[in-house]
N, C-alpha and C positions, 0 to 999 in steps of 0.2 A: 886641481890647483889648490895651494892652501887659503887661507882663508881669504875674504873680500872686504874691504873698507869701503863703505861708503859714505859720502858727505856731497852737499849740496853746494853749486855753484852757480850763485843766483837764483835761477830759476828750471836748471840743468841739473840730474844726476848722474857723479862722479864717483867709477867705481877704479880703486888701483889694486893689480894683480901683480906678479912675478915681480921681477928686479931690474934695474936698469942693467944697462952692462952692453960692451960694443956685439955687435954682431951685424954680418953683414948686409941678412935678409930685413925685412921691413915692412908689415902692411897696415893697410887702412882697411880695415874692413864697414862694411855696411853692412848693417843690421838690420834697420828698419829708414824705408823713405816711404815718400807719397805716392809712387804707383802711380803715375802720369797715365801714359799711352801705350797703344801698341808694344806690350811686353818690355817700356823702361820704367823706373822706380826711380833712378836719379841720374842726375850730371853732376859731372866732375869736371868743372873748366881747367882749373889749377888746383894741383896738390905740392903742399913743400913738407920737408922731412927739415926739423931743426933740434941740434945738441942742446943750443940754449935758447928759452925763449923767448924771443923776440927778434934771433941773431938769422946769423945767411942758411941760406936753402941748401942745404948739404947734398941735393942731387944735382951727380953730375958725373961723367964715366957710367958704368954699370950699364942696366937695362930695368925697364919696368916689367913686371909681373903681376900677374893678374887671374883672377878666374871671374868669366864671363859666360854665361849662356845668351848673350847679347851678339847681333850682328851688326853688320856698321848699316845705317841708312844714310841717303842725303847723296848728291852729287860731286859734292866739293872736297876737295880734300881737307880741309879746314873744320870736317865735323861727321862725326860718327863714329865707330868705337873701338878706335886707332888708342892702344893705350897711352902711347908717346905726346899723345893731344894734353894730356891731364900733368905734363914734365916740359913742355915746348916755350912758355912764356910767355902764350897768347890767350886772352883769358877767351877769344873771339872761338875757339876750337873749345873741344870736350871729347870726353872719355862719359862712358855711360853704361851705369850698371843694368840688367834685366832684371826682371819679377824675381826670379829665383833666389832670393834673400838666404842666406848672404852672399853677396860677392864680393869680390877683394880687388885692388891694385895696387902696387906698392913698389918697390925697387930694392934692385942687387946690388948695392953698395962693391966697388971695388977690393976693399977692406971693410973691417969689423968697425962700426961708426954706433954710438949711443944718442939714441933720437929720445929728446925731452919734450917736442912738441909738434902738433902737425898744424897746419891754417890748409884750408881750402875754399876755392869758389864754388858757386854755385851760381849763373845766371840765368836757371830758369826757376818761375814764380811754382810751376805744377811738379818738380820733380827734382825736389830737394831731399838730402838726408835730414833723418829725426834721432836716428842714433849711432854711432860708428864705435868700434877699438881697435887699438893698435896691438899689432903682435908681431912675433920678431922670432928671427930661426939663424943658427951659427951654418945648415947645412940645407937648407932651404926645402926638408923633408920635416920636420918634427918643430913646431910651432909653441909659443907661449904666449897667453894673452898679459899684454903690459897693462893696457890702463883701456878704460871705456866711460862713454859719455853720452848721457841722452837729456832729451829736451832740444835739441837745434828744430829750428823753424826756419822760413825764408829764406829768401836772394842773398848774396852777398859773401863776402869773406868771412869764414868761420875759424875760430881757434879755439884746439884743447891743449889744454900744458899739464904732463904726467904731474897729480899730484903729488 
């Protein structure tokens, strides 16, 4: 890749790679989390893919995509690591990555769509993400890293906006 910027967001570092530009592929990848339990490292209650930030969740059509070495546990259908759980609109369900860092999940955009920002849940306190980035593929074989971000802590809705 060529060179890496970095600048500080708060208390987060914020590094931008490659170029914006539509394309259909789209992931989040995790980097590093806290390594919970029995081989998960995080939950992903809700993930949204946004052109602008702060605007609508651009998934919708397509399908999620994903690399997990993670199997589903739990009874219910409502939890376990169903990747559609982390696209559904229930923050009550999840998606959930394994130890095996990195993992990814992300979506196939119907068309070529240009993502400026990601927000996700997380509501568990033991198995949250600490760093993620977004990368992005026109043929969903050959990958670019956009932008990446670390420093996340805690529960709760998380947002990076490509700087």
């Amino acid at each position: 890749m060529g060179g890496m910027m970095g600048t500080m967001r708060g208390d987060r570092m914020l590094r931008a790679r490659g170029g914006a530009g539509g394309k259909r592929f789209w992931r989040f990848s995790i980097e590093s989390a806290s390594n919970y339990y029995s081989g998960v490292s995080a939950f992903i209650n809700e993930l949204e893919f946004r052109e602008v930030p702060g605007g609508p969740n651009l998934v919708s059509g397509g399908d999620a995509i994903l690399r997990s070495f993670a199997t589903s546990f739990g009874a219910s259908t409502t939890s376990g690591g169903t990747p559609s759980h982390a696209f559904d609109g229930n923050s009550d369900s999840y998606w959930y990555a394994a130890r095996n860092l990195p993992e990814y999940i992300g979506w196939r955009f119907p068309q070529a769509v240009s993502i400026n920002e990601v927000s996700w849940i997380c509501n568990s306190n033991n198995a949250v993400v600490f760093a993620m980035s977004i990368q992005s593929s026109r043929d969903g074989e050959t990958w670019v890293d956009e932008w990446s971000e670390a420093g996340f802590s805690g529960t709760g809705t998380k947002t990076s906006t490509r700087p």
